[in-house]
N, C-alpha and C positions, 0 to 999 in steps of 0.2 A: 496474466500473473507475472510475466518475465517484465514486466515495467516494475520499475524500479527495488527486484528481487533476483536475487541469483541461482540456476538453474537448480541445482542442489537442495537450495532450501523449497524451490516450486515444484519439485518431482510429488511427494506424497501428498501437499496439500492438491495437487493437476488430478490424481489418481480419483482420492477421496468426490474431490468435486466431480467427474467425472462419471463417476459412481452411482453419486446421489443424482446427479442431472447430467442424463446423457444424451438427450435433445432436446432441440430451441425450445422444444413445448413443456416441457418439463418444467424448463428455467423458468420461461414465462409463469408456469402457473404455480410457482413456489412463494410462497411467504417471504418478504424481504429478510426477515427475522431467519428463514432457515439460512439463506444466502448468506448473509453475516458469517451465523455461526461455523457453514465451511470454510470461510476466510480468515475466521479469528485467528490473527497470530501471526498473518501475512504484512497487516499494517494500510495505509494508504487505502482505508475502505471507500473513499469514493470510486476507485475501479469496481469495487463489487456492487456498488448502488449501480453505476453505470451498465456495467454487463447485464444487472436483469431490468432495468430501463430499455436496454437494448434488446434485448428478448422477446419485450413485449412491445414493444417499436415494431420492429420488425413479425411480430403475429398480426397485429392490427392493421398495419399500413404498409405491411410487402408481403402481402400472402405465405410467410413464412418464408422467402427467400431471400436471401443479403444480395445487397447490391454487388455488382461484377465491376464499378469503377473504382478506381482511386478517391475520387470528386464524391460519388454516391458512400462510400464507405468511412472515410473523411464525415461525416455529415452526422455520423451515430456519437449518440453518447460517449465519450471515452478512446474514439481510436484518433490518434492525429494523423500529421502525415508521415511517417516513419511506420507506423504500427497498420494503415492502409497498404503501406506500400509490401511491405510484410505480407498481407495477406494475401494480396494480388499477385504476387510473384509466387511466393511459396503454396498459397492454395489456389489457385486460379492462373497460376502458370504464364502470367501479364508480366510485360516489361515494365517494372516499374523500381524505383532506386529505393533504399531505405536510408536510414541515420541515427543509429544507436548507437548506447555510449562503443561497442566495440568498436563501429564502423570509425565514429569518430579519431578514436582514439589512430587507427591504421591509417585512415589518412593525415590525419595533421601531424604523424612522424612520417611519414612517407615522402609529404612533400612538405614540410618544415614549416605547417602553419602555425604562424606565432597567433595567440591572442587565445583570450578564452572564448571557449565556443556560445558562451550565453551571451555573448553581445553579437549584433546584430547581421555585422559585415563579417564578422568570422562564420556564424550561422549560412549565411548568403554562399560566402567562399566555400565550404565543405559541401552544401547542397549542391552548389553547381557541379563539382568535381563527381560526387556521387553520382548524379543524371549524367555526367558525363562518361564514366566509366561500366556502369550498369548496362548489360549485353542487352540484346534485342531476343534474342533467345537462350532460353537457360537464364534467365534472371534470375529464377530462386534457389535455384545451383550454385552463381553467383551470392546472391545475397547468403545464403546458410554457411557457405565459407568464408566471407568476410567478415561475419559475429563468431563465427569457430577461431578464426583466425586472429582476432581480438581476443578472445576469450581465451584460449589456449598458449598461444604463442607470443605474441603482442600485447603481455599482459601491462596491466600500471606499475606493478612491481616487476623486478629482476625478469624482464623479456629475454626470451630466446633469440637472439638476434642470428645468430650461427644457424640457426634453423629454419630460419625464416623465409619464405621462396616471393620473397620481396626484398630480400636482403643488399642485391645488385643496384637496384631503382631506389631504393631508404634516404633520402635527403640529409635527414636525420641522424641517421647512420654515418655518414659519409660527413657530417659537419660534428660528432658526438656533441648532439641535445637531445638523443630517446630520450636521456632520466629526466629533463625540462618539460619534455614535450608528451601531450597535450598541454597547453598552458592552463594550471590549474587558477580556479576561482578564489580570489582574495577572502581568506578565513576571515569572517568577521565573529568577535565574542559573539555567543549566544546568550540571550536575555533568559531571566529567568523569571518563572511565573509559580507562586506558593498558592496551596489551598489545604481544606479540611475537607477531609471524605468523613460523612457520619455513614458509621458500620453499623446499622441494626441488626442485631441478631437475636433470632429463637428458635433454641435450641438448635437443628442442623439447617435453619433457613437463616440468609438474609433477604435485604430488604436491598431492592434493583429497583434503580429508575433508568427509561427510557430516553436517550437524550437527544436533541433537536436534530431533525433530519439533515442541516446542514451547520457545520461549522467542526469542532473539534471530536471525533469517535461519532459520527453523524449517525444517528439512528439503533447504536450500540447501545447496550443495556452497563449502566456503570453502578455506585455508589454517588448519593446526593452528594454534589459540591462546593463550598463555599470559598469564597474569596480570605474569610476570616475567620478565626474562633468565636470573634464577638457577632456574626453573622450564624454559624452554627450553633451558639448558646441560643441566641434568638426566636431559631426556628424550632429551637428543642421547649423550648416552653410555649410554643405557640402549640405544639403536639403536646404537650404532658407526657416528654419525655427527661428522666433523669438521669442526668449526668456526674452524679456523684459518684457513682461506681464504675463508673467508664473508664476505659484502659487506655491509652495514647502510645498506638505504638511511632516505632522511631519512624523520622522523615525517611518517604524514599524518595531515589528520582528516574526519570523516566524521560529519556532526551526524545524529542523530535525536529525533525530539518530544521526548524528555526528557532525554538528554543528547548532551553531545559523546563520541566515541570517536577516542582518536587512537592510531593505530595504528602498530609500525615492521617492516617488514618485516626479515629476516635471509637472505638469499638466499643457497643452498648448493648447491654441484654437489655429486652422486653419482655413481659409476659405475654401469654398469648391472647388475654384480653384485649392488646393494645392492638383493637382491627382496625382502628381510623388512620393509621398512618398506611393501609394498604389499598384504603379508598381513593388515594389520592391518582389523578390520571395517570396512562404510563407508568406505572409501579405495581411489580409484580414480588413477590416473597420466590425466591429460587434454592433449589437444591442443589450442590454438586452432583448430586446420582439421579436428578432430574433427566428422564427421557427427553422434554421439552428442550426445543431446539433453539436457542438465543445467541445471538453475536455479543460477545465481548470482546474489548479489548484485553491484553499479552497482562496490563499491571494488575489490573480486577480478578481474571481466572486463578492469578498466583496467590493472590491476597486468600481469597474465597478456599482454596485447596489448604493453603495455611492453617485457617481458620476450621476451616473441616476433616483434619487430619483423623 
């Protein structure tokens, strides 16, 4: 969960998840769909397809035990090598280095690496310094002060440098380029991508489709999408459904790492005769005070509460 979310916001959803599955076997034998629905919110749901791929990895083909190497844990759905090296040290008590953003961040003002970390030889440079510096024992002693130490002191913004018990050794410091350094990634515009959500609604239900296991909210339950109006008129008459009464509420948008999506809902009553459009595969009619456990994405659950106030 701490890949690419911040402590604070992973505390109650770690709890929750925790809660509901509190062993590999649990996980394993959980519905993707319940999986989801305790992530909803976190974002980045391929970690969570990952984790219970891995669950079930690991019942089937390691007798329910995780591998104890770097190379063996490395090898699971989802963990790289930072997030191996994480586990080996902090729960397996293994010398082994990590490299998250904190870590990054402390050493390339440390020792005044210029360059951004996503290219290659600056990647290479940071990794070696880390294997380098990463004790033989106490590594995860090591490594849980090095992400405190990022995270705390060493932050991206206004660091504490006067506090800092690397303050002496700071490259960084001692040349002032902290506020340069990490060298950040060239902001490129982000592209943006328009569509039509059709909102069926009856009475306190709408109408959820199921979306493709891989690519954009992979395996989350959304509202049907269309590239265009004239693509959503379309498929509104291929169902004998009418649009004349439909409501359009305003565009929203909803950014992700690479671009924007703004989205406009088209909100339509149905009667409840109209059961052919719940025939459809993957499409299920949902309630917000549905017991039933479903992953949605953060834009859908807002929409849906709106809608069922």
């Amino acid at each position: 969960m701490l890949q690419q979310t911040q402590v604070a916001t992973v505390i109650p959803y770690f709890q929750r998840f925790i809660e509901n599955f509190p062993r590999l076997e649990s996980l394993a034998a959980a519905k993707l769909d319940d999986v989801l629905h305790y992530w909803s919110g976190l974002g980045y749901y391929a970690r969570a397809r990952n984790l219970h791929k891995t669950a079930n990895l690991l019942i089937d083909e390691h007798q329910g035990l995780f591998p104890e190497t770097v190379e063996g844990l490395s090898a699971l759905p989802g963990i790289g090598r930072s997030t191996a090296g994480a586990i080996a040290s902090l729960a397996l008590g293994q010398p082994a280095p990590i490299l998250d953003g904190n870590v990054k961040r402390v050493l390339s003002r440390c020792f005044a690496i210029q360059g951004w970390s996503g290219h290659s030889a600056v990647l290479k440079k940071l990794w070696l310094l880390s294997e380098t510096l990463s004790p033989k024992y106490r590594a995860g002693d090591y490594n849980q002060a090095m992400m405190d130490l990022g995270a705390t002191v060493c932050t991206r913004a206004k660091p504490m440098c006067i506090e800092c018990p690397l303050n002496k050794h700071c490259l960084a410091l001692q040349e002032g380029s902290v506020s340069t350094l990490p060298t950040p990634k060239k902001r490129a515009v982000l592209p943006v991508k328009r569509c039509y959500w059709l909102v069926s609604k009856k009475q306190n239900e709408v109408l959820l489709q199921q979306r493709p296991a891989v690519g954009l909210w992979g395996s989350l339950w959304a509202f049907p999408s269309f590239d265009s109006f004239e693509e959503l008129n379309d498929h509104c008459e291929q169902q004998g459904i009418d649009l004349v009464q439909a409501e359009t509420l305003p565009e929203k948008r909803h950014t992700f790492s690479h671009y924007h999506l703004d989205y406009t809902p088209i909100i339509c009553s149905v009667n409840k005769s109209t059961r052919h459009i719940a025939e459809q595969t993957k499409t299920c009619w949902y309630q917000s005070t549905s017991h039933v456990k479903i992953g949605l994405p953060k834009p859908v659950s807002q929409l849906i509460e709106h809608l069922t106030k």
